[in-house]
C-alpha positions in Angstrom: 42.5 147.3 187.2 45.1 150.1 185.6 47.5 148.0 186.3 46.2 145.3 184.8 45.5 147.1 181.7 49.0 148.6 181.9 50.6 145.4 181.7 48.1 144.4 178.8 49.3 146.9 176.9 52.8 146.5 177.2 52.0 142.9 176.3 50.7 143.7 173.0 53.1 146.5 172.3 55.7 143.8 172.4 54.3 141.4 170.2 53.3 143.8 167.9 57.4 145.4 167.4 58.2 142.0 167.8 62.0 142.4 169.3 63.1 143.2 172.8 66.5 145.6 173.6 68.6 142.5 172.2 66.9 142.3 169.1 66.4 138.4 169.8 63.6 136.7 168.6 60.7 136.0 171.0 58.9 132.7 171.0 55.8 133.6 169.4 55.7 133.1 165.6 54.7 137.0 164.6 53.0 137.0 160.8 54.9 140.9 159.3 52.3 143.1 158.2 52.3 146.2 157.2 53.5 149.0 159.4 55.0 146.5 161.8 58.9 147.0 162.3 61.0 144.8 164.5 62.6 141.1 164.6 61.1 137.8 165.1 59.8 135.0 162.9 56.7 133.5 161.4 56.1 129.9 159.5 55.8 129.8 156.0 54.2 126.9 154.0 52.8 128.2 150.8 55.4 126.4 149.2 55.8 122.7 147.4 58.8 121.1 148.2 58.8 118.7 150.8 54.6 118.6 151.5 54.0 121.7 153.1 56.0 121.0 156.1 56.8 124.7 157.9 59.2 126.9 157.2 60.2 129.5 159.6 61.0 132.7 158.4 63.3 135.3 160.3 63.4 138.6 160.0 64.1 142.1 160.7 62.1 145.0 159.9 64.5 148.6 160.4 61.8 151.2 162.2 62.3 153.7 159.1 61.4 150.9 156.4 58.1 151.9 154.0 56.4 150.5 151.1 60.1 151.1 149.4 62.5 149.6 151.7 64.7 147.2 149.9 64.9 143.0 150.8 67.6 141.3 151.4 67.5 137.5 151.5 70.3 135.9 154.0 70.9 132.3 153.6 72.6 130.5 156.5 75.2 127.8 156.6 75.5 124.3 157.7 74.5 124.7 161.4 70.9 125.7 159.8 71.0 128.9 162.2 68.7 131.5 160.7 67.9 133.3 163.6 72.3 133.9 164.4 72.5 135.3 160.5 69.6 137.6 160.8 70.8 138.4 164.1 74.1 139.1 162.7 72.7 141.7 159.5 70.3 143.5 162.3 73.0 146.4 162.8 73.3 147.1 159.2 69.9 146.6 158.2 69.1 149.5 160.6 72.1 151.4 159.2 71.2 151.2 155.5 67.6 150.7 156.3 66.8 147.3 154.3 64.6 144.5 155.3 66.8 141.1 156.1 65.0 137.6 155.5 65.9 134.6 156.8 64.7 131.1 156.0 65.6 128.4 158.1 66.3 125.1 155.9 66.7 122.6 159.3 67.5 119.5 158.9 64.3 118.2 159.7 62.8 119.5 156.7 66.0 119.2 154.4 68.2 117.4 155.2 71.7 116.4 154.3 73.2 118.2 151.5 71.3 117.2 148.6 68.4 118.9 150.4 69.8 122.5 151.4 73.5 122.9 149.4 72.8 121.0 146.3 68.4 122.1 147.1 67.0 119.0 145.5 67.2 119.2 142.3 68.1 115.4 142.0 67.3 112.9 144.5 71.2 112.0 145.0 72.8 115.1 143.7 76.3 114.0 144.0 74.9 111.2 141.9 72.6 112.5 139.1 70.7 111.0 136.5 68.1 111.8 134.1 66.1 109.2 135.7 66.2 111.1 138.9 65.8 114.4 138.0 63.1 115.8 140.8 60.5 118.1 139.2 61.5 121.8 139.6 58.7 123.0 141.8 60.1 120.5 144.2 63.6 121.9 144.1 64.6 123.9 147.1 65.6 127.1 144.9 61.9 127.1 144.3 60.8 128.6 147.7 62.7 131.8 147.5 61.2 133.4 144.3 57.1 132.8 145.9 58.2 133.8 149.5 59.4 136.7 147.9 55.8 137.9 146.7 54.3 136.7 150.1 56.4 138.6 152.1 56.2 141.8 149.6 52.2 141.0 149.6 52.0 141.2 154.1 54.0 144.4 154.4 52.6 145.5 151.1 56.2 146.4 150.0 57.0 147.4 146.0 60.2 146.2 145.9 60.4 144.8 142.0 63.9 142.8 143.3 65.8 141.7 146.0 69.6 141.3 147.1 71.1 137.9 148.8 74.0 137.1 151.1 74.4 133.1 151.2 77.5 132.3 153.0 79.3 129.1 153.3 76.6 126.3 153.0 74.3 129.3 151.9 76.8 130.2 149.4 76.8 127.1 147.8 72.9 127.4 147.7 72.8 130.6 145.9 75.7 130.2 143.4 73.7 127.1 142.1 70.4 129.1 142.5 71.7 131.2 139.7 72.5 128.7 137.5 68.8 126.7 137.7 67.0 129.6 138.3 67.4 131.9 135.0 64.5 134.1 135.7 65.3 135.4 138.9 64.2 138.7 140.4 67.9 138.4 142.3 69.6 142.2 142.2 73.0 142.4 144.1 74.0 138.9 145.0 76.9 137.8 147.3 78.6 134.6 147.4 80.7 134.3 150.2 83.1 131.6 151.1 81.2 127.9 150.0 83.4 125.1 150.7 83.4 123.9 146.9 81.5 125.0 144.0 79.4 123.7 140.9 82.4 125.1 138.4 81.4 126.7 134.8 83.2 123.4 133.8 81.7 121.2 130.9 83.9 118.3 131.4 83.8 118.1 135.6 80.4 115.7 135.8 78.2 117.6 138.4 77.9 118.9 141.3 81.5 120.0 140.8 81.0 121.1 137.1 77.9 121.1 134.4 78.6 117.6 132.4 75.7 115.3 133.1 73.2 117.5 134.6 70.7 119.6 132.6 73.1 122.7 133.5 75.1 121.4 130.2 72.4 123.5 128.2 72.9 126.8 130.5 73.0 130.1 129.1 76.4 131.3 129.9 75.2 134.8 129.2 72.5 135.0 131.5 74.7 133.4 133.5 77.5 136.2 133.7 75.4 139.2 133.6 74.1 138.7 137.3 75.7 141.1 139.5 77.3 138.7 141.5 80.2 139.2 143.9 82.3 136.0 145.3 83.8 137.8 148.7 86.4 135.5 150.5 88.6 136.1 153.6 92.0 136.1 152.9 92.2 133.8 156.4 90.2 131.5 155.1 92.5 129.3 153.9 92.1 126.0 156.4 92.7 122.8 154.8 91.3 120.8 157.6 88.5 123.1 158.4 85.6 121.7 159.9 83.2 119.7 157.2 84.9 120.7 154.6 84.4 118.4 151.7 87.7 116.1 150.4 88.0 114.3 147.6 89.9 114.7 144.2 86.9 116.1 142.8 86.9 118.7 145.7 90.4 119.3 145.3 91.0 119.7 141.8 89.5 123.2 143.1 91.8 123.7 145.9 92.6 122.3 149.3 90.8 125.2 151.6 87.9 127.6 151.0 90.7 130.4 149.7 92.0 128.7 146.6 88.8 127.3 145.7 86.9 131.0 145.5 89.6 132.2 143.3 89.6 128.9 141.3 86.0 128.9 140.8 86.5 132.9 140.3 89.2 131.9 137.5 87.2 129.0 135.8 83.9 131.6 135.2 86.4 134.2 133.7 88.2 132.0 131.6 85.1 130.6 129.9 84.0 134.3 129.7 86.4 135.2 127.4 86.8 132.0 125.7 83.1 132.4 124.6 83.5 136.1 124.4 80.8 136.8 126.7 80.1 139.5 128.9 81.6 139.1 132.3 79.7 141.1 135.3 81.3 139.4 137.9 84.1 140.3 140.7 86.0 138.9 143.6 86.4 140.4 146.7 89.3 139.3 149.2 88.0 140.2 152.8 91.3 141.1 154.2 92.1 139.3 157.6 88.8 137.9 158.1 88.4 133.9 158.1 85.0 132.1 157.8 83.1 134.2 160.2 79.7 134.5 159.5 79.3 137.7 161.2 82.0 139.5 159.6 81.2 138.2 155.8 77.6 139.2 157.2 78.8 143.0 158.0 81.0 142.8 154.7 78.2 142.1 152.4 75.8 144.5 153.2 79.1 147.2 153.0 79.1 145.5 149.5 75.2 145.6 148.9 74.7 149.5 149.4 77.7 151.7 149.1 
């Protein structure tokens, strides 16, 4: 019978911390109260785009967090691996004690690009039209701003913003999230290493610039005065990388992930001063890193908190 209870309780204890020596996620979806540190994943569905279907949520909780600790959002890339990018922040979110979470956008529940890089805001996004404009609440950006309370809301955390790392795929998501979200509670943001970019370009037709999509009527200023920083390895520079988009739309930006982070870079500051506006941004050259995940990952938070 002690034994039994003894294994019973070591059952419970490690649901409840929710991680094992690895930090790798168990199988059971664990929902993150309060007081509960640890890594794993729950589903999330409080959210309208794409009828409810769930999302799963990874996380990691350092053991010294509080009501205080600080939220960063991570945003994968193509291969739709949550879990490897909150993996991959677990070392530094202990370090600087922040919260890291996840969402996993699979392909199940978005798929192709118009769903996850280009988050739904039309229904053929390398094809707009007024006609097709999707309503907003069904836009992909539109799950990260109400996850945000609901997560705040389970640990009871009073963080009034958060950060974000979105890297490759991910960084195409957030560097568009900032231009059709205005009214974002985004803090620090980093932008690291998308494979082409929605330019601050009024005559490239979107999704490579703002002509004939409603992003012709953005605020330039709001725009600019996020505390966004493009990071790039300086080995990143692979023409032929793997699904990296070509055509001369694509390559009026540059023929490898390199040259288009400083064009893009280039464009925003050009129209900054043109229009005499405020310009918050900066660009960060990784030196010799190339378009690992885990090393843009440890870069970023460096970037985040010191």
């Amino acid at each position: 019978m002690k034994l039994i209870k003894l294994i019973l309780f070591f059952s419970l204890f490690n649901l409840l911390s929710c991680s094992d020596d690895s930090g790798l996620t168990q199988n059971t979806p664990v929902i993150p109260i309060e007081n509960l540190t640890g890594t794993g994943f729950f589903e999330y569905s409080d959210y309208s785009p794409f009828d409810g279907k769930l999302l799963r949520i990874f996380y990691h909780i350092p053991e010294n967090s509080d009501t205080n600790t600080e939220i960063v959002f991570v945003f994968h890339g193509n291969g739709r691996n949550a879990k490897d990018y909150r993996d991959a922040m677990i070392l530094k979110s202990n370090q600087y004690n922040f919260i890291t979470i996840a969402p996993e956008f699979s392909y199940s529940n978005f798929p192709g690009g118009d769903k996850y890089n280009l988050a739904n805001v039309y229904v053929d996004g390398d094809n707009p039209t007024p006609s097709t404009l999707n309503d907003e609440d069904e836009w992909t950006f539109s799950v990260v701003e109400p996850l945000f309370d609901y997560f705040k809301n389970l640990q009871n955390n009073s963080s009034l913003k958060y950060h974000i790392f979105g890297h490759s795929a991910g960084g195409q998501f957030v560097h568009r999230f900032l231009m059709f979200k205005t009214n974002t509670r985004a803090d620090k943001v980093i932008i690291s290493a998308p494979g082409w970019y929605t330019c601050t370009d009024y005559s490239a037709t979107f999704p490579y610039g703002f002509s004939n999509s409603i992003l012709e009527n953005i605020s330039l200023e709001n725009l600019f005065d996020n505390n966004l920083t493009l990071l790039i390895g300086d080995l990143d520079n692979d023409p032929n990388a793997s699904a990296l988009r070509h055509n001369e739309y694509a390559d009026a930006q540059g023929l490898n992930r390199f040259d288009r982070a400083n064009y893009f870079f280039n464009k925003a500051n050009e129209i900054a001063v043109d229009s005499n506006t405020i310009f918050q941004w900066s660009l960060v050259i990784n030196q010799g890193a190339d378009h690992s995940f885990t090393t843009a990952s440890d870069k970023a938070a460096d970037l985040i908190f010191n």
